[in-house]
MIKOL-804669 format. One record per residue (C-alpha): x, y, z; residue in one letter; residue number from 1. Coordinates in steps of 0.05 Angstrom, whole numbers, padded with zeros to 5 digits, m for minus. Example, Ala and Ser with C-alpha at 12.3 -4.5 7.8 and 13.67 -1.06 7.14 Angstrom:
<pts>
PT      px      py      pz  type  seq
PT   00246  m00090   00156     A    1
PT   00273  m00021   00143     S    2
</pts>
This chain:
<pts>
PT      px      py      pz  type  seq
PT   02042  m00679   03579     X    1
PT   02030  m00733   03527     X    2
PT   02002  m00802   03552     X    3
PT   02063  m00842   03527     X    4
PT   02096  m00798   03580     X    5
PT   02052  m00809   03634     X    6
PT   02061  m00875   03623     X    7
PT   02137  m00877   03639     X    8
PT   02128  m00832   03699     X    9
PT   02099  m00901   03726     X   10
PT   02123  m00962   03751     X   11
PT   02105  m01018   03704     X   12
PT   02054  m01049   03755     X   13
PT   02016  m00988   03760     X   14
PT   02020  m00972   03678     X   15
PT   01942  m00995   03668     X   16
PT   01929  m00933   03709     X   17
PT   01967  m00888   03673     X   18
PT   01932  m00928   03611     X   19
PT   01866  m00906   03646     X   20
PT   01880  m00837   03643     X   21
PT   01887  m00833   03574     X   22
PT   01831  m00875   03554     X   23
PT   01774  m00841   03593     X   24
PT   01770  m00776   03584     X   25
PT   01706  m00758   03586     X   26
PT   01691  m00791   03658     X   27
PT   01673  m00729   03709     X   28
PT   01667  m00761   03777     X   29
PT   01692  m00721   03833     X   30
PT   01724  m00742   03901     X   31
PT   01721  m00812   03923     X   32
PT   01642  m00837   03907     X   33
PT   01615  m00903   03933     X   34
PT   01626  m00946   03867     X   35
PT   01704  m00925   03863     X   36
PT   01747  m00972   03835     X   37
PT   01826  m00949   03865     X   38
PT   01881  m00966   03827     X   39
PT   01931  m00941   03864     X   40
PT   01988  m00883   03848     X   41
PT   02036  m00838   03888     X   42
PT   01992  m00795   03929     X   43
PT   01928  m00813   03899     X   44
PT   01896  m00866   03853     X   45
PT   01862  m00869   03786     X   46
PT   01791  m00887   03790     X   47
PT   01779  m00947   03740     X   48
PT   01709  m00938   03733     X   49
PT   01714  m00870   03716     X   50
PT   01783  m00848   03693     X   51
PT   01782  m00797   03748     X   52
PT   01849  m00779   03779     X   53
PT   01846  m00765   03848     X   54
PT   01916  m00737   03888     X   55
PT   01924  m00704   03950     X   56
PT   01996  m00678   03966     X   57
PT   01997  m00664   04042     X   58
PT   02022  m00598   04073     X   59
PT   01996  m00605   04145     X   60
PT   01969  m00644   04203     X   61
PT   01962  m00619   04270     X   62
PT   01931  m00675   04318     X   63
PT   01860  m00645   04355     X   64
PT   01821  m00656   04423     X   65
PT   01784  m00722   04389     X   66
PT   01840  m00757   04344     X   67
PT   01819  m00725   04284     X   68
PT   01870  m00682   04253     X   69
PT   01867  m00619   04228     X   70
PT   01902  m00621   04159     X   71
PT   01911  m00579   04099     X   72
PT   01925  m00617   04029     X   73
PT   01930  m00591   03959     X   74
PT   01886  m00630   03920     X   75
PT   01875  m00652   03839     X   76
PT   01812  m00679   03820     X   77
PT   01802  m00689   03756     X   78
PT   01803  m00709   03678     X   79
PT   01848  m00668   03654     X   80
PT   01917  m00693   03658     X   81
PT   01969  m00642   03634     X   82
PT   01947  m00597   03698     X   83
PT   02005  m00558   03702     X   84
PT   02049  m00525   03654     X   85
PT   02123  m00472   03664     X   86
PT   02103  m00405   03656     X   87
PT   02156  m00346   03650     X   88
PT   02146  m00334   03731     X   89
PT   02145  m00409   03760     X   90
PT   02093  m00460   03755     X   91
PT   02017  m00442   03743     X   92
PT   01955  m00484   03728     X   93
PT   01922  m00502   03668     X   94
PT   01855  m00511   03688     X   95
PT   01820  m00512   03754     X   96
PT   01824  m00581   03783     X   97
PT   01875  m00561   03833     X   98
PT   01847  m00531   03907     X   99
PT   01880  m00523   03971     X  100
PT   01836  m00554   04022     X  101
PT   01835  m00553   04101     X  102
PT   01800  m00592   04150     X  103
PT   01785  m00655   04189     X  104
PT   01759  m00708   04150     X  105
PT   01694  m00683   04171     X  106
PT   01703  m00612   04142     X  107
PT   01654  m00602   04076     X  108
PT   01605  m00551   04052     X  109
PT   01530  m00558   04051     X  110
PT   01491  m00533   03988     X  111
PT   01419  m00536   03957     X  112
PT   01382  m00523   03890     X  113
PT   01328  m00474   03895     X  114
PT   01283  m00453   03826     X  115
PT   01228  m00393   03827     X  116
PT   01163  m00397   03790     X  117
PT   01112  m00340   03786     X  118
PT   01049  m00343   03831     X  119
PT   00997  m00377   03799     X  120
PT   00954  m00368   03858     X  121
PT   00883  m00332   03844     X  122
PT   00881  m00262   03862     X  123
PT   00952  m00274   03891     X  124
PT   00995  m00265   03818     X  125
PT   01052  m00217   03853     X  126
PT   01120  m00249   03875     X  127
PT   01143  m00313   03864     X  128
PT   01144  m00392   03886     X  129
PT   01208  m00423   03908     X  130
PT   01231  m00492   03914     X  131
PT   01291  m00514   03951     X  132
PT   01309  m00594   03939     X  133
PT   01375  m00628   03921     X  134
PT   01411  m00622   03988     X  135
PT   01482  m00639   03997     X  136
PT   01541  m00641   04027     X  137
PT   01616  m00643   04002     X  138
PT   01663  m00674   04032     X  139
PT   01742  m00650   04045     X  140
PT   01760  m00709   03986     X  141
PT   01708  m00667   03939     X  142
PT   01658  m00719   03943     X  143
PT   01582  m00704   03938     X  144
PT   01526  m00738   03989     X  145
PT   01466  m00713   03955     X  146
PT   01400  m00738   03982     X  147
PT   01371  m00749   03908     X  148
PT   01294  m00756   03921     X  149
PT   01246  m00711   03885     X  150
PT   01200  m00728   03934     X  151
PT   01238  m00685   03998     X  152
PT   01240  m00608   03980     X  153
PT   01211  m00548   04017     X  154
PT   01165  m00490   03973     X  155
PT   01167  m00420   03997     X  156
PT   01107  m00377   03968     X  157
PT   01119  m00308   03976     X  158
PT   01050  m00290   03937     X  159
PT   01020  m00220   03944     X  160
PT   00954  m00193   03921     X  161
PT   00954  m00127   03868     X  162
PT   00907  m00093   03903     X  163
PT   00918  m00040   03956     X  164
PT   00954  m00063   04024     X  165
PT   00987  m00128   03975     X  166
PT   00960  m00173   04021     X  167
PT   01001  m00235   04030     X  168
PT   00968  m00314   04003     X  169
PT   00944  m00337   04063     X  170
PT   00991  m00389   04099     X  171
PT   01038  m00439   04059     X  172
PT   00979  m00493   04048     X  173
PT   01017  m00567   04023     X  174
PT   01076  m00531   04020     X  175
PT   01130  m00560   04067     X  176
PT   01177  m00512   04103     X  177
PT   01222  m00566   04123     X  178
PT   01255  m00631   04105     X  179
PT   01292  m00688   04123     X  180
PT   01338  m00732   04087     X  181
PT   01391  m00779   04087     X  182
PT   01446  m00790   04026     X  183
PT   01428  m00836   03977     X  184
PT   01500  m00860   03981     X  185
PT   01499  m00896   04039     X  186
PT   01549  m00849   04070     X  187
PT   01507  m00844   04139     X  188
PT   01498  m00773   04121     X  189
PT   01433  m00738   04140     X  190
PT   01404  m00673   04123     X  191
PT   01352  m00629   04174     X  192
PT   01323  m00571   04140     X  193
PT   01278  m00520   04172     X  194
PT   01244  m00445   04146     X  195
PT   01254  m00470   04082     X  196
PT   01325  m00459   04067     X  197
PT   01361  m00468   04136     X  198
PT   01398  m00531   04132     X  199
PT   01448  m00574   04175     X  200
PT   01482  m00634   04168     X  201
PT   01505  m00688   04215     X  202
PT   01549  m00741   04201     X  203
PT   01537  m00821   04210     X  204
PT   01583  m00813   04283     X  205
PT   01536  m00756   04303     X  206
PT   01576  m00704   04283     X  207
PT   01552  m00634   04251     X  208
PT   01585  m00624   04199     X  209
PT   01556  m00567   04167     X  210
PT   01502  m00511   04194     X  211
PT   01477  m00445   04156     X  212
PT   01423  m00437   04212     X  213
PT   01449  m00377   04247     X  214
PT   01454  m00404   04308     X  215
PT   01521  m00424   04354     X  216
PT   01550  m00468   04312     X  217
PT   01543  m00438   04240     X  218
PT   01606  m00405   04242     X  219
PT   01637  m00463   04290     X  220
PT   01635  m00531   04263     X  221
PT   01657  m00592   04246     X  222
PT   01626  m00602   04320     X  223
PT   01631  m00667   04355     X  224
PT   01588  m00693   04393     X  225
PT   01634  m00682   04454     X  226
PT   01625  m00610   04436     X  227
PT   01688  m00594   04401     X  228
PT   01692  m00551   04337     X  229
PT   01730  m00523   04285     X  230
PT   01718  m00442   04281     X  231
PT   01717  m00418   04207     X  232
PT   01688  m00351   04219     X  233
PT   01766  m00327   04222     X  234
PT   01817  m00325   04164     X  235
PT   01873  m00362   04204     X  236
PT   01818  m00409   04228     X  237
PT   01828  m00424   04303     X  238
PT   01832  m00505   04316     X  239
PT   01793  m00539   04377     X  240
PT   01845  m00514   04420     X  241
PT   01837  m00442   04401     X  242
PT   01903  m00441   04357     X  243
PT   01907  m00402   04289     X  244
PT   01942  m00464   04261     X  245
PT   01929  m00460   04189     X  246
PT   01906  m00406   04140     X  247
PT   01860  m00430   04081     X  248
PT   01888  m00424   04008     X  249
PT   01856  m00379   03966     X  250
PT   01880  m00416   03910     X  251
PT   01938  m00450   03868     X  252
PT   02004  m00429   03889     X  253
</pts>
């Protein structure tokens, strides 16, 4: 779709958006950061201090136990404006800025950098050092709340001797094995991570909203702090009131 197009697809009040699109291509933004600048469009808005175009074209919403709904959205966030294009069988997408997303609007993922050095340890030079830092957490809108500090990380040594037996380096001396965090964003967002890699995630209203520590809730959250949760351990993903309500996408229809 050209941009002289795109253009008369809007109203004349919203053209400078359109405009936006155009002129900022390179912009790469994702979801709705702090520092957006909304100028507003059907469904969505056009961030002006990115060029970002963010729509999301509702399918579903199912009310839950604590007012927040369960909904499932198809979503474009992106650059890239001429997203989809006729094919010989229907419609399919030109690039992959267009997910199908499901949730509450405290549904997200959780996710970590981790980087592996060789032991430099002496008489200890089998296995490997790892160091786990960056923690996150994106939101249902595709926005990241990264913590940002070099200074919070954990370091796993898994060091081994060569001689007979590989005896293991002794303990994980100034090595942390867990962490805490908040986002850097201000989004209230705070990060608890324990044996090194085993993080979860509460929200600033006290609600977990992400858990890969094996326990009760990693298969089961959002939870509030009423004790309601979302299960996604199941395809058809059973709401708080044990209903297979809504089946995640597994992509562009």
């Amino acid at each position: 779709m050209s941009c002289a197009r795109l253009v008369s697809l809007f109203v004349p009040s919203l053209a400078i958006a359109s405009l936006l699109l155009c002129t900022v291509p390179t912009a790469s933004a994702q979801g709705i950061p702090w520092y957006t600048i909304p100028l507003p469009i059907p469904n969505g808005f056009v961030d002006a201090a990115t060029g970002n175009l963010h729509i999301e074209i509702p399918i579903a919403s199912l009310p839950q136990r604590n007012g927040d709904p369960l909904v499932a959205n198809l979503t474009y966030d992106g650059n890239l404006y001429f997203a989809v294009n006729g094919g010989a069988n229907g419609l399919f997408w030109a690039n992959g800025d267009w997910l199908g997303r499901t949730g509450t609007t405290h549904a997200g993922t959780g996710s970590m950098n981790s980087q592996s050095g060789v032991c430099t340890y002496s008489g200890y030079p089998v296995g490997s050092v790892t160091t786990y830092s960056g923690f996150s957490f994106t939101d249902i809108h595709g926005t990241v709340h990264a913590v940002n500090n070099p200074n919070i990380y954990t370091k796993q040594i898994s060091c081994y001797s060569n001689q007979p037996g590989n005896t293991p380096y002794p303990g994980n001396p100034g090595s942390p094995s867990s962490a805490f965090g908040a986002a850097a964003d201000g989004s209230g967002y705070t990060f608890y991570v324990t044996n090194f890699n085993q993080m979860q995630v509460y929200a600033s209203d006290g609600t977990l909203v992400y858990d890969n520590t094996n326990d009760q809730y990693s298969t089961e959250f959002p939870v509030d702090t009423n004790g309601n949760y979302l299960s996604y351990a199941n395809g058809s993903q059973p709401d708080m009131l044990g209903r297979s309500t809504l089946k995640p996408p597994n992509g562009p229809p």
